[in-house]
C-alpha positions as CSV (number, residue, x, y, z in Angstrom):
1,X,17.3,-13.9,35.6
2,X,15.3,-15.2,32.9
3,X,11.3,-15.4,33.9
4,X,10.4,-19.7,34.2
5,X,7.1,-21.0,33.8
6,X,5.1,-22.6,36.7
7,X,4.6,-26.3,35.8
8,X,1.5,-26.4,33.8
9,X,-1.5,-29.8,33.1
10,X,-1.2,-30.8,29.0
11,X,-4.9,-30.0,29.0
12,X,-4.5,-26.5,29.7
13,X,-2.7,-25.7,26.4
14,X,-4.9,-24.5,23.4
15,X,-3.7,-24.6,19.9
16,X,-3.5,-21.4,18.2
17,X,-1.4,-19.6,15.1
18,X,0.1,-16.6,16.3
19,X,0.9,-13.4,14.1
20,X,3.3,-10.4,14.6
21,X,2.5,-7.1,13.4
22,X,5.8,-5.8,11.8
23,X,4.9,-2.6,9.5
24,X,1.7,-2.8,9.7
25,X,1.2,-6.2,8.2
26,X,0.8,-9.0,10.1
27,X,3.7,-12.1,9.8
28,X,2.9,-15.9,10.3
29,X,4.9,-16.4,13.5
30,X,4.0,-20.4,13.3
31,X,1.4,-22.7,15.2
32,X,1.8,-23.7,18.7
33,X,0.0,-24.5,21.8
34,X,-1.2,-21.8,24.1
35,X,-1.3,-21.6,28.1
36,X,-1.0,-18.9,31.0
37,X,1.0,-19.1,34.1
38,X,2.3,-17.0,37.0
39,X,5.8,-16.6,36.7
40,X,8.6,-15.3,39.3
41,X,10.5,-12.8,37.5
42,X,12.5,-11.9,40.0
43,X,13.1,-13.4,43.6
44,X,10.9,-11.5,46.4
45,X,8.4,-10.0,43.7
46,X,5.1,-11.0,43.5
47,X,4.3,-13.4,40.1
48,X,3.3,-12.0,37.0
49,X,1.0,-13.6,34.9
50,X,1.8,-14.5,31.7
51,X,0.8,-16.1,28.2
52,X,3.1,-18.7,26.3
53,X,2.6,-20.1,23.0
54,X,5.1,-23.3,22.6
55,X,5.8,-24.4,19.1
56,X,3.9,-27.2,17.4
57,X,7.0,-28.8,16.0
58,X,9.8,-27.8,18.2
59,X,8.0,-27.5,21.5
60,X,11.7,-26.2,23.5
61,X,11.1,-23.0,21.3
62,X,9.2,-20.4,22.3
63,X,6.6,-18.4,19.6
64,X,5.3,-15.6,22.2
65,X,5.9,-15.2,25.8
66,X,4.0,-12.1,27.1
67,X,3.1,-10.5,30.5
68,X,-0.5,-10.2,31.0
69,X,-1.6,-6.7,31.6
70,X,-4.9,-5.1,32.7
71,X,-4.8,-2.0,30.9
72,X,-3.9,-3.6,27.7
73,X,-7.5,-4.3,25.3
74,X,-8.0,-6.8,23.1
75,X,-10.8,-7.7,21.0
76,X,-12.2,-11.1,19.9
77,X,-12.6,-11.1,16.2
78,X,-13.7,-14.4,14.0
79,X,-12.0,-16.7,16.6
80,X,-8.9,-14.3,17.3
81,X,-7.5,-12.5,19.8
82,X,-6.2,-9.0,18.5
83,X,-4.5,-6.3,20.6
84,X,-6.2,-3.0,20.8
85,X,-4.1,0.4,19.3
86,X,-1.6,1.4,20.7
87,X,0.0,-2.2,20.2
88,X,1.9,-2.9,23.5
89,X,2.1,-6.3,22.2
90,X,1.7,-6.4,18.5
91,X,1.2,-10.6,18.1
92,X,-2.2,-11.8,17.4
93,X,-3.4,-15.4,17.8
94,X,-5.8,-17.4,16.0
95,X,-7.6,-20.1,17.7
């Protein structure tokens, strides 16, 4: 079952570019809007949270979807998020 998004206000999205680290370079993804929700992955398990970046121009297509997870750092860097080494989630967004 694939993980669905928990209704979410307009205002709660943030518009952000978001990057993909492939090689060791980083890779325009796009622009989108960004938001967080708790999500039922599966039925009887508790929600996960999770962070969504919708596309600017096609907003049905998805440019990140990531679970949310305490151990993983991330630093704030000129106005962008960047994932801490290891990379368990190599994407990097740019508010």
């Amino acid at each position: 079952m694939m993980a669905q998004p928990v209704p979410h206000q307009t205002t709660d999205k943030r518009r952000v570019k978001v990057y993909e680290l492939r090689h060791n370079d980083w890779f325009d993804r796009g622009t989108g809007f960004c938001f967080a929700s708790f999500v039922a992955v599966e039925e009887g398990q508790p929600k996960e949270p999770r962070v969504f970046v919708e596309s600017e121009d096609q907003p049905e297509r998805l440019l990140l979807e990531t679970k949310i997870v305490k151990d993983d750092g991330f630093q704030k860097q000129q106005g962008a998020f960047l994932p801490s080494p290891p990379y368990s989630c190599p994407f990097l967004m740019s508010f």
